[in-house]
N, C-alpha and C positions, 0 to 999 in steps of 0.2 A: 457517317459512322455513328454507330449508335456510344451511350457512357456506359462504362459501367456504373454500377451501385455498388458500396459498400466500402471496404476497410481502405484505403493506400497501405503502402506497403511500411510508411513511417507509423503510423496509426497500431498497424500490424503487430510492427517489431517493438513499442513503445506498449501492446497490450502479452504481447509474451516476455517481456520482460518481467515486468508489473507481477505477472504469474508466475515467474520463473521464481523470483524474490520472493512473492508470499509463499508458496510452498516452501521453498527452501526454511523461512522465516519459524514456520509455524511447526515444522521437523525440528529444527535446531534446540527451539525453546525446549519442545518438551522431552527431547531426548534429555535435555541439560537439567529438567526438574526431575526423570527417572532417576539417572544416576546420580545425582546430588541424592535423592530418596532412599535410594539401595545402599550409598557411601554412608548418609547418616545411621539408617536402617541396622547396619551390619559396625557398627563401630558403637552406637547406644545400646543394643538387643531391643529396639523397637519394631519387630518386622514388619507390620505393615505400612505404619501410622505414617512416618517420613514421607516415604511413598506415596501413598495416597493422597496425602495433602499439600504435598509441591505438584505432583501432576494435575490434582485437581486445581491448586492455585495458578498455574500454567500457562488454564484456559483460557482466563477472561484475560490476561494480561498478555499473551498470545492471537485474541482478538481485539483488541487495542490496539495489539502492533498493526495487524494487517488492514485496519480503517486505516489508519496513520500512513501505510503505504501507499494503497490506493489512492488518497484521498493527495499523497504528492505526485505520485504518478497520475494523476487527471489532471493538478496542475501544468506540471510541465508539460503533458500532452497537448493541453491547450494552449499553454505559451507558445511551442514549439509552433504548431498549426496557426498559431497568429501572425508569428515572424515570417512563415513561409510563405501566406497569401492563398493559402488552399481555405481557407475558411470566410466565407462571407461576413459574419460575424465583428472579423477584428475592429469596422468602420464605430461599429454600435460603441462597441466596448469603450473604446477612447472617450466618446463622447461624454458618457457618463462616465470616465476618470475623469473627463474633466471637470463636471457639472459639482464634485464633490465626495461621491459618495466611495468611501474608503474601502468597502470589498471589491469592486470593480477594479480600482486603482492598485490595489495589495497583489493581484491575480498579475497586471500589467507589470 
């Protein structure tokens, strides 16, 4: 029989997560800098300025978060995939946790 290539189905559901939470993540924010915008907006008589400059501020701390996501969900996707023995890899890994070197070891 032939293998397939590509996703398992842990991999899968570990990469629609990941997406599930960034979206969600990166809606939430800046719905939450609109109407913070609009709420100061309409209570100061600043109409635009609030607004604009909470959604604009938003962004980049809106992409902050979702590096930060990612970047735990690749961990634990890798931990997960280590503990299970689906990854060839896990032999290497230990070995340099052992040897010292502290990213290798932090990931474990």
């Amino acid at each position: 029989m032939s293998e397939r290539k590509g996703l398992g189905w842990r991999e899968g559901a570990f990469l629609a997560e990941a997406a599930a939470q960034i979206g969600c993540l990166t809606v939430v924010v800046i719905l939450l800098a609109l109407g913070a915008g609009l709420w100061l907006d309409s209570r100061l008589g600043t109409k635009p300025w609030f607004t604009l400059g909470l959604v604009l501020a938003s962004i980049p701390l809106s992409l902050y978060m979702v590096v930060r996501l990612a970047l735990s969900a690749a961990r634990r996707a890798q931990k997960e995939s280590g503990e299970s023995g689906e990854s060839g890899e896990s032999g290497e890994s230990e070995e340099s946790g052992e040897s010292g070197e502290s990213g290798e070891s932090a990931i474990l």
